[in-house]
C-alpha positions as CSV (number, residue, x, y, z in Angstrom):
1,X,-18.3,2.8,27.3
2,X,-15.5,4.8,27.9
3,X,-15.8,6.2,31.8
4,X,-12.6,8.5,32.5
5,X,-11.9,11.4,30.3
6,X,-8.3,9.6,29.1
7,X,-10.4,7.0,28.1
8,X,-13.0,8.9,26.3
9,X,-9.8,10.9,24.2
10,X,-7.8,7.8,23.6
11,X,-11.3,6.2,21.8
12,X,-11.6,9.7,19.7
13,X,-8.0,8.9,18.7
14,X,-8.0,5.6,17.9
15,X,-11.0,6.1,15.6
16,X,-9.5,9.3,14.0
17,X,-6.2,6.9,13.6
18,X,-7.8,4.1,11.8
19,X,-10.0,6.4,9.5
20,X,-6.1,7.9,8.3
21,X,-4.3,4.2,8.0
22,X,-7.7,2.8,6.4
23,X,-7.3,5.8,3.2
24,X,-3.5,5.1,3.1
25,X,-4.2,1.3,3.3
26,X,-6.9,2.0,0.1
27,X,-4.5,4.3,-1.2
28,X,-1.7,1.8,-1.6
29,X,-4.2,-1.6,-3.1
30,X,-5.1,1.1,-5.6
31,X,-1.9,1.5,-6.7
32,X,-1.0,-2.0,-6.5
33,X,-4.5,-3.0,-8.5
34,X,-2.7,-0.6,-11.3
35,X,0.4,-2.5,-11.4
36,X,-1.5,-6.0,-11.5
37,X,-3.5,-4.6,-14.2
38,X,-0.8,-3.4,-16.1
39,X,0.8,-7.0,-16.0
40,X,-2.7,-8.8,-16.8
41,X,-2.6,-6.5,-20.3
42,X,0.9,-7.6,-21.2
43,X,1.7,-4.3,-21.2
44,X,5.5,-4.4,-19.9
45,X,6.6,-0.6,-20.4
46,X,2.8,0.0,-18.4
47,X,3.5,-2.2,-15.9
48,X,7.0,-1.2,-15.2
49,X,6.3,2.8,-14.7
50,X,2.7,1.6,-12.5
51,X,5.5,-0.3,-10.2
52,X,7.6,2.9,-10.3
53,X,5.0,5.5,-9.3
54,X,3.7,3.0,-6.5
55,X,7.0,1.8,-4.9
56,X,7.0,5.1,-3.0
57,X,3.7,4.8,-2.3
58,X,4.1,1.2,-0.4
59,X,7.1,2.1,1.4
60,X,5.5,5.5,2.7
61,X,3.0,3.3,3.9
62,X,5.8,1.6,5.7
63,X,7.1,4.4,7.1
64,X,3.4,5.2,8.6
65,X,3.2,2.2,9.9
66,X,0.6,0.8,7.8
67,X,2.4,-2.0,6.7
68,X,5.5,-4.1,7.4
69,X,8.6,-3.3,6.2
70,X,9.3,-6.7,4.4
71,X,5.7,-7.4,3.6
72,X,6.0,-4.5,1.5
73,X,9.1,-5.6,-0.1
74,X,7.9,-8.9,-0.7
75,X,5.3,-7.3,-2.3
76,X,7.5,-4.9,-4.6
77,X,10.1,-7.7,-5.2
78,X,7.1,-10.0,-6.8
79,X,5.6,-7.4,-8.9
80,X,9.3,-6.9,-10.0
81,X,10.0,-10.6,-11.0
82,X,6.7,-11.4,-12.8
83,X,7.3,-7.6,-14.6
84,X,10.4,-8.8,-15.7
85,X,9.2,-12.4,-16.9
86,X,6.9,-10.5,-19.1
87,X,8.3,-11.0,-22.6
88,X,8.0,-7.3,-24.4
């Protein structure tokens, strides 16, 4: 256990730290869960405005440091392609 008061603070932090990236972190795989369902229905128009709504969504989580900047790009580049390989 934590013995000095700086530690003690620092362990409150950390755990108040990870409670805020673990809802963006759920946050963002909801969003993304939208997208991959929209594609799964053939849906093209769906699954193009799902992408839209949660492109700001995975790059704010960027910006938060949740995630890496070109993990979330791959991520938003491949839901791009197979959105666009849909045929409508």
């Amino acid at each position: 256990m934590a013995n000095s008061q700086q530690a003690i603070k620092r362990v409150k932090q950390t755990r108040r730290r990870t409670e805020v990236n673990r809802a963006r972190r759920s946050r963002i795989r909801t969003f993304l869960k939208s997208v991959e369902e929209a594609i799964s229905s053939g849906d093209k128009l769906a699954a193009a405005s799902a992408l839209t709504a949660a492109q700001p969504e995975i790059m704010r989580g960027v910006t938060r440091g949740v995630l890496h900047k070109n993990t979330a790009s791959r991520k938003i580049s491949r839901l791009s392609a197979r959105i666009k390989s849909m045929d409508s």
